[in-house]
N, C-alpha and C positions, 0 to 999 in steps of 0.2 A: 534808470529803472533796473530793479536786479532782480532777475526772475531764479526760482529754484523748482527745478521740477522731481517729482518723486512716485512711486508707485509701481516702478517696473519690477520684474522679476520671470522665473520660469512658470508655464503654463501648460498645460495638457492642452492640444485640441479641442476645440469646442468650448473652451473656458472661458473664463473671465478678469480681466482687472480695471481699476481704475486709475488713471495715471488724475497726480494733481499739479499744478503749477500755482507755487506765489508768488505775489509780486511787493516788491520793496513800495512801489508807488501809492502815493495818499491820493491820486488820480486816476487811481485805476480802471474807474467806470470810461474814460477817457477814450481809451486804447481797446481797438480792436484784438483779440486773440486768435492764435494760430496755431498747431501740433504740426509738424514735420515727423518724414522720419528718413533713415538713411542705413539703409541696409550696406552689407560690404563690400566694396566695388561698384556700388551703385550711387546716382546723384540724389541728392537729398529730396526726397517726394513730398508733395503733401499730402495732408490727409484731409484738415478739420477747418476750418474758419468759424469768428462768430462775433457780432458788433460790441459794442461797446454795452447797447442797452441792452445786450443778448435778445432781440427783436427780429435778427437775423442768423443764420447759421450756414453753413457752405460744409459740403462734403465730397472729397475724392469716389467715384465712381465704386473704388474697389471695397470701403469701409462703410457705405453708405446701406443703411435698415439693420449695422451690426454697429456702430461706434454711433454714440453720441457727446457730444460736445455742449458743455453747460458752464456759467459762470456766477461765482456768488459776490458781487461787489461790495459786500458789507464786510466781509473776509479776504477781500484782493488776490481770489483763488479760483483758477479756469479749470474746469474735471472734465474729462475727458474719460468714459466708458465705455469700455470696449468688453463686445459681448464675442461669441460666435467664433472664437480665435481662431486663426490659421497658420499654419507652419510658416505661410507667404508677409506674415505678420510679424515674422521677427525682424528687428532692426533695433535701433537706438532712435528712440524717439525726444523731438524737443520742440519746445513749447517757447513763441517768441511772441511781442508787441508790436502793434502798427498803430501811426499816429493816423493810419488812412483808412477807409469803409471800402465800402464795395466785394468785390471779387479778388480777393487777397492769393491768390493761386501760388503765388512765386516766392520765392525767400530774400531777392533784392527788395519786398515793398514791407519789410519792418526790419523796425532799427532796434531792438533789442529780443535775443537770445538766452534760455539758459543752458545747461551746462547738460542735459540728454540725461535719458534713462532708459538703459536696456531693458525689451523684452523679448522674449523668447519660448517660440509653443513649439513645442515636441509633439512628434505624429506618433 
C-alpha cells in the first residue's frame, strides 16, 4: 500500500486546513487509518484514528472538538480537518495504515506510512 499525504502548509492561528491522504490500495475499506505527527525533537505523536467502516474514530486529547478525522472509501482518501490551529500544532504530520481495529494509539500497530506533510501556525 502506498499512501501520499498532502494539504499541509502555513496557517495563522485560529485557522484552518485539511490534510488528505491516498492510498494506492483497491482495499482500502480494509485498513484502519491513522495521522501522526512529529514535531522537532520530539517523538512521533498521535493525533487521529479511524476504522475501516469509519464507524469508529479515536482522538489525541489535545486535537479533540478541533480535528476531525473522516474517510471516503470510494476515493481510497482519509481527511483529516483541522480546525482551531495552534502554534503547538506545528509538526510534520503523516498519515499510516493498520491492518488492526481498536485503539490504534502507537506507531509500531501499522504497517504502512506516507511520506508527512508540514504544517505550520504562526502566533
Amino acid at each position: 500500500v502506498q499512501l501520499q499525504a498532502s494539504g499541509g502548509g502555513l496557517v495563522q492561528a485560529g485557522g484552518s486546513l485539511r490534510l488528505s491522504c491516498a492510498a494506492s490500495a483497491s482495499t482500502f475499506s480494509s485498513y484502519s487509518m491513522g495521522w501522526f505527527r512529529q514535531a522537532p525533537g520530539k517523538e512521533r505523536q498521535f493525533v487521529a484514528s479511524i476504522s475501516g467502516s469509519a464507524d469508529s474514530t479515536r482522538y489525541a486529547e489535545s486535537v479533540k472538538g478541533r480535528f476531525t478525522l473522516s474517510r471516503n472509501n470510494a476515493k481510497n482518501t482519509a481527511y483529516l480537518q483541522m480546525n482551531i490551529l495552534k502554534p503547538e500544532d506545528t509538526a510534520v504530520y503523516y498519515c499510516a495504515a493498520s491492518f488492526l481495529g481498536g485503539n490504534l494509539d502507537y506507531p509500531n500497530m501499522y504497517a504502512y506510512w506516507g511520506q508527512g506533510t508540514q504544517v505550520t501556525v504562526s502566533s
